[in-house]
C-alpha positions as a Markdown table, in Angstrom:
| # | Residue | x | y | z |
|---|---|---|---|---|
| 1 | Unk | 17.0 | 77.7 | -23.6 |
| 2 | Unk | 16.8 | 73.9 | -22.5 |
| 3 | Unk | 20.1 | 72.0 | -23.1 |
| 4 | Unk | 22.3 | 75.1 | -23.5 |
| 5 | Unk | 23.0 | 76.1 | -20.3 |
| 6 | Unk | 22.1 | 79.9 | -21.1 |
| 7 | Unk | 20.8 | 81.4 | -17.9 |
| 8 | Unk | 19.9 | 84.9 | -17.8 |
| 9 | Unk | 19.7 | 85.2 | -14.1 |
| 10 | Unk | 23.1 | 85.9 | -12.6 |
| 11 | Unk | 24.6 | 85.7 | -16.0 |
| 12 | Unk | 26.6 | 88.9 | -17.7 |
| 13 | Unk | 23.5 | 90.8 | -17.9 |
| 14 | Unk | 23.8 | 94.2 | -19.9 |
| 15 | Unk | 26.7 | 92.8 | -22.2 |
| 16 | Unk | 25.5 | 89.6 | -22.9 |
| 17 | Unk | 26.0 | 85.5 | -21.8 |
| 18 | Unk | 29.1 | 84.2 | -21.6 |
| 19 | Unk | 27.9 | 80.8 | -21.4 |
| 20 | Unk | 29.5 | 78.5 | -19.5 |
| 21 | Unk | 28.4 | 66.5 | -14.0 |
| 22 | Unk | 31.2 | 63.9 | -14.3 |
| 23 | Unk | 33.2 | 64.4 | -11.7 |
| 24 | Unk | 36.7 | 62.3 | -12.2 |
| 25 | Unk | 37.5 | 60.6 | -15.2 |
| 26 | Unk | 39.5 | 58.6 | -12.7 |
| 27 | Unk | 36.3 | 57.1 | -10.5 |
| 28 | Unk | 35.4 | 58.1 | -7.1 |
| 29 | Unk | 32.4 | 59.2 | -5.1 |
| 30 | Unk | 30.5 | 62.4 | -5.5 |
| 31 | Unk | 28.0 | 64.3 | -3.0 |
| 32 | Unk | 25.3 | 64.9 | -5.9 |
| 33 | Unk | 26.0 | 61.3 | -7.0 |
| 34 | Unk | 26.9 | 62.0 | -10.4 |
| 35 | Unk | 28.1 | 59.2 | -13.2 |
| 36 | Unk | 32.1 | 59.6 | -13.5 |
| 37 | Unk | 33.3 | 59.6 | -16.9 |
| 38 | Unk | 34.9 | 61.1 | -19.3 |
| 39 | Unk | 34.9 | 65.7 | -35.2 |
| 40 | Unk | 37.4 | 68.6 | -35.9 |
| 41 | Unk | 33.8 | 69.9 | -37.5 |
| 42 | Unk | 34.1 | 73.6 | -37.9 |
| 43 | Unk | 31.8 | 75.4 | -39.8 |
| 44 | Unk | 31.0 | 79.4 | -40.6 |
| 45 | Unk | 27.6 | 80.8 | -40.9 |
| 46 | Unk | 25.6 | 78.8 | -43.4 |
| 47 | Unk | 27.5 | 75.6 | -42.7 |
| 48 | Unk | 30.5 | 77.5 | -45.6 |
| 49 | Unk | 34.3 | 77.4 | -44.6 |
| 50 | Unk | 35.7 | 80.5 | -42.8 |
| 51 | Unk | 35.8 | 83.5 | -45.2 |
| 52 | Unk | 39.0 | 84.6 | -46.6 |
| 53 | Unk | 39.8 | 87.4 | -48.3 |
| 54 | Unk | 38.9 | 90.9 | -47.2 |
| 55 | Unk | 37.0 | 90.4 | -44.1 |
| 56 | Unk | 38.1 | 92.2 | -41.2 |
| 57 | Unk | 37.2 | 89.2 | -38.5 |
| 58 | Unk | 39.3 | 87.2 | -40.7 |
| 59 | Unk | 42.2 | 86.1 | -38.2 |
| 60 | Unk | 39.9 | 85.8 | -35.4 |
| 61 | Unk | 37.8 | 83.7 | -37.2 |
| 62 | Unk | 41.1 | 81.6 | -37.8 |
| 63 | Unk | 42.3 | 81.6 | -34.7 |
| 64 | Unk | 38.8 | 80.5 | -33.0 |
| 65 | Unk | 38.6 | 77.8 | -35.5 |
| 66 | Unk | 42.8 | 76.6 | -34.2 |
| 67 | Unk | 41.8 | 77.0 | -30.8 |
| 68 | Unk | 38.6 | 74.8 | -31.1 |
| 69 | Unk | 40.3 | 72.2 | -33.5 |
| 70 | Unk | 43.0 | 72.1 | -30.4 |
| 71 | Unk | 41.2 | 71.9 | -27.5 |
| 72 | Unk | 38.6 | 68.9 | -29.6 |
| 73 | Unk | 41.7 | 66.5 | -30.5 |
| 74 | Unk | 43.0 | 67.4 | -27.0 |
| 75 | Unk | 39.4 | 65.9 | -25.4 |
| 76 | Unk | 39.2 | 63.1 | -28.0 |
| 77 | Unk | 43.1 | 61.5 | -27.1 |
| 78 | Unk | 41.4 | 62.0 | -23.5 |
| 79 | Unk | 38.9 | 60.1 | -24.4 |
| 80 | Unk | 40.5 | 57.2 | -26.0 |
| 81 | Unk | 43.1 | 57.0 | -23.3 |
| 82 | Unk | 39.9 | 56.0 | -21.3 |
| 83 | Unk | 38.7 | 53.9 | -23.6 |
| 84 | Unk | 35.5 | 56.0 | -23.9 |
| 85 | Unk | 33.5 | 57.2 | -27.1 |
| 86 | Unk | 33.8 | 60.5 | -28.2 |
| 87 | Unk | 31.5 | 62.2 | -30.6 |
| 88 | Unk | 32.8 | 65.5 | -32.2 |
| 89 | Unk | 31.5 | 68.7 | -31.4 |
| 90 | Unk | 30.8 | 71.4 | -33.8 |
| 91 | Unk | 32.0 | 75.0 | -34.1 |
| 92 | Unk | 29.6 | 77.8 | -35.3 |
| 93 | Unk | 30.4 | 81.3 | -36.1 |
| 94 | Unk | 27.5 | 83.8 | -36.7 |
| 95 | Unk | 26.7 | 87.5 | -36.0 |
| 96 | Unk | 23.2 | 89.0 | -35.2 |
| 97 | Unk | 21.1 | 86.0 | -34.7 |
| 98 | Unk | 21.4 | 82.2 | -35.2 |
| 99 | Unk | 18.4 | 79.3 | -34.9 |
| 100 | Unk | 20.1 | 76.2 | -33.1 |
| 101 | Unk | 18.6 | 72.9 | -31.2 |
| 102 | Unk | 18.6 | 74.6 | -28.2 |
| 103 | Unk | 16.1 | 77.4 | -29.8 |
| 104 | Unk | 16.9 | 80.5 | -31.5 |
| 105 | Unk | 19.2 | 83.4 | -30.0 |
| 106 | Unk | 21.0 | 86.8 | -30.7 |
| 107 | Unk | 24.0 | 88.0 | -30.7 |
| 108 | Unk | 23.1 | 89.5 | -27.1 |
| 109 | Unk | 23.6 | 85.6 | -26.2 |
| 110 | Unk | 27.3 | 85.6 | -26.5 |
| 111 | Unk | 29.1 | 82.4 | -27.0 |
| 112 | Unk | 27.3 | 79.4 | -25.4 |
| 113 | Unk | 27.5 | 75.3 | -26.0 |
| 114 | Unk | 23.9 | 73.9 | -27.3 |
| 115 | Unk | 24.1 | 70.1 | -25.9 |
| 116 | Unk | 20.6 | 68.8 | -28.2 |
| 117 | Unk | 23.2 | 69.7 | -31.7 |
| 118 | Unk | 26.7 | 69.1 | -30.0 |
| 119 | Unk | 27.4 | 72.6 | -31.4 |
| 120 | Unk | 29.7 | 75.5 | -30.0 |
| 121 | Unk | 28.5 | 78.9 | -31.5 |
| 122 | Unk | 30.2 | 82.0 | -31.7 |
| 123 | Unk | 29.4 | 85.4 | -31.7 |
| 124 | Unk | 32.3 | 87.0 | -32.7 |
| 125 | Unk | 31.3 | 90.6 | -31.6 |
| 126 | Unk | 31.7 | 89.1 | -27.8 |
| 127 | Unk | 35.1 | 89.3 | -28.8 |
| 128 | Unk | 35.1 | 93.1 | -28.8 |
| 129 | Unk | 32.6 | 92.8 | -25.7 |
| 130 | Unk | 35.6 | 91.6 | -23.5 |
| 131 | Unk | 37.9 | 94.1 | -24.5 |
| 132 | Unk | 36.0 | 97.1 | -24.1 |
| 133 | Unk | 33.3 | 96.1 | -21.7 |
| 134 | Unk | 34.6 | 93.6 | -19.5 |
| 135 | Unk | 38.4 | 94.6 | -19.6 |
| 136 | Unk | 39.3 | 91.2 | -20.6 |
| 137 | Unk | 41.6 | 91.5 | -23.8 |
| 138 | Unk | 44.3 | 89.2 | -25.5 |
| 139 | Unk | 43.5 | 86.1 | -27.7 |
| 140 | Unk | 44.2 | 83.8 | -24.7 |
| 141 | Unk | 41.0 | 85.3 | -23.2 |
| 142 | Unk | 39.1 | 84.2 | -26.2 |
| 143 | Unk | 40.6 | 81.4 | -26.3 |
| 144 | Unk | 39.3 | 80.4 | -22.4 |
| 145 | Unk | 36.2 | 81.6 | -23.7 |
| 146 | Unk | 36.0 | 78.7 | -26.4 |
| 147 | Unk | 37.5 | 76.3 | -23.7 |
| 148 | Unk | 35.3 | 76.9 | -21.6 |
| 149 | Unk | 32.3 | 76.0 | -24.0 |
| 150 | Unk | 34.1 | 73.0 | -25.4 |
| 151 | Unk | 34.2 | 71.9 | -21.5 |
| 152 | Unk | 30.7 | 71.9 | -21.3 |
| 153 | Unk | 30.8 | 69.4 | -24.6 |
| 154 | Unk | 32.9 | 67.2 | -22.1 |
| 155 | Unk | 30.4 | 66.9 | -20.0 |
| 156 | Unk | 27.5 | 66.5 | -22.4 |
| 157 | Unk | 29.6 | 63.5 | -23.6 |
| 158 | Unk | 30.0 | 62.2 | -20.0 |
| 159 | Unk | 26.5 | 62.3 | -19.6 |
| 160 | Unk | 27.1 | 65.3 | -16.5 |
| 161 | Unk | 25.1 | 67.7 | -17.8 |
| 162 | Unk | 21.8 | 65.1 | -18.3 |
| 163 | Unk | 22.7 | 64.4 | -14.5 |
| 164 | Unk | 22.6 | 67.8 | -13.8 |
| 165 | Unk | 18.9 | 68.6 | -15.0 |
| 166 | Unk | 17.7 | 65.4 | -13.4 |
| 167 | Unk | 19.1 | 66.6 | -10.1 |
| 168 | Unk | 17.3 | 69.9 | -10.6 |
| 169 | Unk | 14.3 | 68.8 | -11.7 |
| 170 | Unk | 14.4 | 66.9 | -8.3 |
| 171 | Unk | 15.6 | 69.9 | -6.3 |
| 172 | Unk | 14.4 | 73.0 | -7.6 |
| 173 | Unk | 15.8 | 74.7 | -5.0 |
| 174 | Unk | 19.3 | 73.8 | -5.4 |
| 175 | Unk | 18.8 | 74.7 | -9.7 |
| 176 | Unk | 21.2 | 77.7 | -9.0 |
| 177 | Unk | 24.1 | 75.7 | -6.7 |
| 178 | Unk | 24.2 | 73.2 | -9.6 |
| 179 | Unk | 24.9 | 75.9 | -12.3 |
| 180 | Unk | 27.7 | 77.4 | -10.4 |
| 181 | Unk | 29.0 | 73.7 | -9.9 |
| 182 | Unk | 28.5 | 73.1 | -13.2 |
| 183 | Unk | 30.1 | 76.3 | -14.3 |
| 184 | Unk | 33.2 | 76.0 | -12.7 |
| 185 | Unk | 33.5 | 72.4 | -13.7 |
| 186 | Unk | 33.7 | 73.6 | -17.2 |
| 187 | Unk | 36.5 | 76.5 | -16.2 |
| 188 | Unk | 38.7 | 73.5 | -15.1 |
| 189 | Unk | 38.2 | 71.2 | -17.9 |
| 190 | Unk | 39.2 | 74.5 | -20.0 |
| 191 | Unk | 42.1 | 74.4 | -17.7 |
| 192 | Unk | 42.8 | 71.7 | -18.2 |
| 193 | Unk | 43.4 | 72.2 | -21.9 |
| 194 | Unk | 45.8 | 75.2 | -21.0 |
| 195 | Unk | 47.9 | 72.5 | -19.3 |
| 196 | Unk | 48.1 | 70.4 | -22.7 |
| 197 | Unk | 48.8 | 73.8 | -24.8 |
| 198 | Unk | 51.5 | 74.8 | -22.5 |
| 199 | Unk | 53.2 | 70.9 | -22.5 |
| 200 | Unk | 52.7 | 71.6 | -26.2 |
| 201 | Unk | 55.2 | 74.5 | -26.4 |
| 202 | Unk | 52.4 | 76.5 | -27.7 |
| 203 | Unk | 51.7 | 78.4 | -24.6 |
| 204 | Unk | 54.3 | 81.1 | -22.5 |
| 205 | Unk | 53.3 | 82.0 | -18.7 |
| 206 | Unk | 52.8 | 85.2 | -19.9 |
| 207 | Unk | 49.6 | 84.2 | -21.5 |
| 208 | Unk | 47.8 | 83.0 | -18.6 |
| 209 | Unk | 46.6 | 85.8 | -16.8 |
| 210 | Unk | 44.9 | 86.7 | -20.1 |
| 211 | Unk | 42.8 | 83.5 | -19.0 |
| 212 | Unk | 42.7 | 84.5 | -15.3 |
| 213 | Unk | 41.4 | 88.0 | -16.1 |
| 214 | Unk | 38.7 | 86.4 | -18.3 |
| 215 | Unk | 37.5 | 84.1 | -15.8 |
| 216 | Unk | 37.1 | 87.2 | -12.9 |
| 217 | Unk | 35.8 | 89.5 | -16.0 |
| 218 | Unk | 32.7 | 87.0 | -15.7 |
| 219 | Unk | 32.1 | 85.9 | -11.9 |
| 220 | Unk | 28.7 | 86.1 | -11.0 |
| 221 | Unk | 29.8 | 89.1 | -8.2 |
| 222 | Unk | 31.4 | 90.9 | -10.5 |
| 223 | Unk | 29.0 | 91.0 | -13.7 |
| 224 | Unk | 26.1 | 92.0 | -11.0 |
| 225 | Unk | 28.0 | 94.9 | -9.3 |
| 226 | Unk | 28.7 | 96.4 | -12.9 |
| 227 | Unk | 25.1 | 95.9 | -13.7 |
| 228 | Unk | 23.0 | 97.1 | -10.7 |
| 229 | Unk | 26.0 | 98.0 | -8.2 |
| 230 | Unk | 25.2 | 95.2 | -5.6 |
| 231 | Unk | 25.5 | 91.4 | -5.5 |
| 232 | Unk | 22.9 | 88.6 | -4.9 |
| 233 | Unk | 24.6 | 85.2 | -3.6 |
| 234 | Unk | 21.7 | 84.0 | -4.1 |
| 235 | Unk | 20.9 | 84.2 | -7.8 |
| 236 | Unk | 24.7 | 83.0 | -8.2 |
| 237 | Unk | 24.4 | 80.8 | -11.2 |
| 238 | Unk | 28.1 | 80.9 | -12.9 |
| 239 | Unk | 30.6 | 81.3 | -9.6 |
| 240 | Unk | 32.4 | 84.4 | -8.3 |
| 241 | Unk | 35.3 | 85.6 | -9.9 |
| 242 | Unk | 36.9 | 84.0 | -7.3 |
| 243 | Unk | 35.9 | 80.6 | -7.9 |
| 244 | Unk | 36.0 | 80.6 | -11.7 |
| 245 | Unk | 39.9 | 81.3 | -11.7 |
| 246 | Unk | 40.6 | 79.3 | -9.0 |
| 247 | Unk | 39.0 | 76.4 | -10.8 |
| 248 | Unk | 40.5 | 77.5 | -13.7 |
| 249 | Unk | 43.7 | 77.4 | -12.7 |
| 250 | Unk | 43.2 | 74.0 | -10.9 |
| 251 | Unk | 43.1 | 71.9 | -14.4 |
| 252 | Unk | 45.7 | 74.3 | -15.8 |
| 253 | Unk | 48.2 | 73.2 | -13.0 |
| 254 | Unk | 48.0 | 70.1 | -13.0 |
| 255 | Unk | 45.7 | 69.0 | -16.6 |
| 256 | Unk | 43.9 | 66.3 | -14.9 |
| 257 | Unk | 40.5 | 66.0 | -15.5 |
| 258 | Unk | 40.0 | 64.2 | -12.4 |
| 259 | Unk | 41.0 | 67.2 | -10.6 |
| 260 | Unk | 38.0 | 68.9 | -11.4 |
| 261 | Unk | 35.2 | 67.8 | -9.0 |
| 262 | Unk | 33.4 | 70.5 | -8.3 |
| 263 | Unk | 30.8 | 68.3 | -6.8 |
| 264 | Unk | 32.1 | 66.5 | -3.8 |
| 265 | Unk | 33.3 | 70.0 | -2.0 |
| 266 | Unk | 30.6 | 70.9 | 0.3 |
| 267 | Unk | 32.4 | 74.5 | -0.9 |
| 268 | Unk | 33.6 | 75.3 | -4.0 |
């Protein structure tokens, strides 16, 4: 699916995508020589306001909508503190299948981030996916989850992840070690958030290996031993649990974007 970063291969496989190159807002070099840099629009299915009433995904529906509205203001001060434009990102909840700019997908999809629309859609039956399939419960494991995708808005706006397909286009055969850099960028920047929540008053510690345990739930290692009971390096294309909650955890300790070059490393 061009532009929206949903790769099957090394992806979570049997129970869907969870789908996750400006390096330092501050300036700097980078080994893949990519650019530095750094609308509350929230929508349900049919472009309608969340449901109320009886619906039984009512408050998650809420509380994606607060988490997305959150982590969007928190990148647009970002922004402007750096002087850069910002466009707003769009949120998109839907259930069984959904047409977007990035093509046309099902709810096997999971959550993903199309960069041609700007749009952050939502499945919200991945919800129950990560409790019961992936062992990764508590609303601040959803909430990582829409982090995460709103990261990967970041770098659409940075111009990162147009870098990133130019760089593959050029080096097919480094398509995969660019995902997983690109990946585990975006587990930072939704790190970084966490930092901003937890300044906020609106975060305890306790909440944060909710976020931990979501980022394992979906290493590359760990999604491939669950689904064929062996692991391919090779076909890596998100990170090993590993690596996405160490990134993770490196914008949530100190919320600096600039923190999260996961480009220069020759390891990440």
């Amino acid at each position: 699916m061009p532009g929206g970063r949903v790769a099957l291969p090394g992806g979570v496989g049997l129970v869907g995508v969870l789908v996750f190159i400006a390096f330092q807002l501050l300036g700097g070099g980078a080994a893949y020589s990519v650019p530095s840099g750094f609308d509350d629009g929230t929508t349900a299915p049919g472009g309608a306001g969340i449901t109320a009433g009886a619906d039984p995904d009512k408050n998650l529906k809420d509380f994606s909508a607060n988490v997305f509205t959150n982590a969007q203001r928190t990148w647009e001060t970002t922004f402007a503190d750096q002087g850069k434009p910002y466009r707003h990102a769009k949120l998109y909840l839907y259930t069984r299948a959904i047409d977007t700019g990035c093509g046309s997908a099902s709810s096997a999809v999971g959550p993903f981030y199309c960069s041609a629309d700007g749009h952050v859609y939502l499945d919200l039956s991945f919800y129950r996916d990560m409790q019961q399939q992936l062992g990764a419960d508590g609303d601040f494991a959803w909430a990582y989850v829409i982090a995460h995708e709103m990261g990967h808005h970041v770098q659409r706006e940075l111009g990162t992840s147009d870098e990133v397909r130019r760089l593959e286009r050029g080096s097919p055969d480094q398509r995969n070690a660019l995902s997983v850099r690109l990946e585990l960028q975006a587990d930072c920047y939704a790190g970084v958030w966490a930092h901003h929540v937890f300044q906020a008053g609106d975060l305890d510690e306790t909440d944060i290996p909710e976020a931990i345990r979501a980022a394992e739930a979906v290493g590359d290692d760990r999604l491939q031993t669950r689904a064929r009971g062996s692991v391919d390096p090779d076909s890596f294309t998100h990170g090993t649990s590993a690596q996405r909650a160490r990134w993770f955890d490196t914008g949530r300790s100190g919320g600096e974007p600039a923190a999260c070059d996961t480009f220069s490393p020759e390891d990440v």
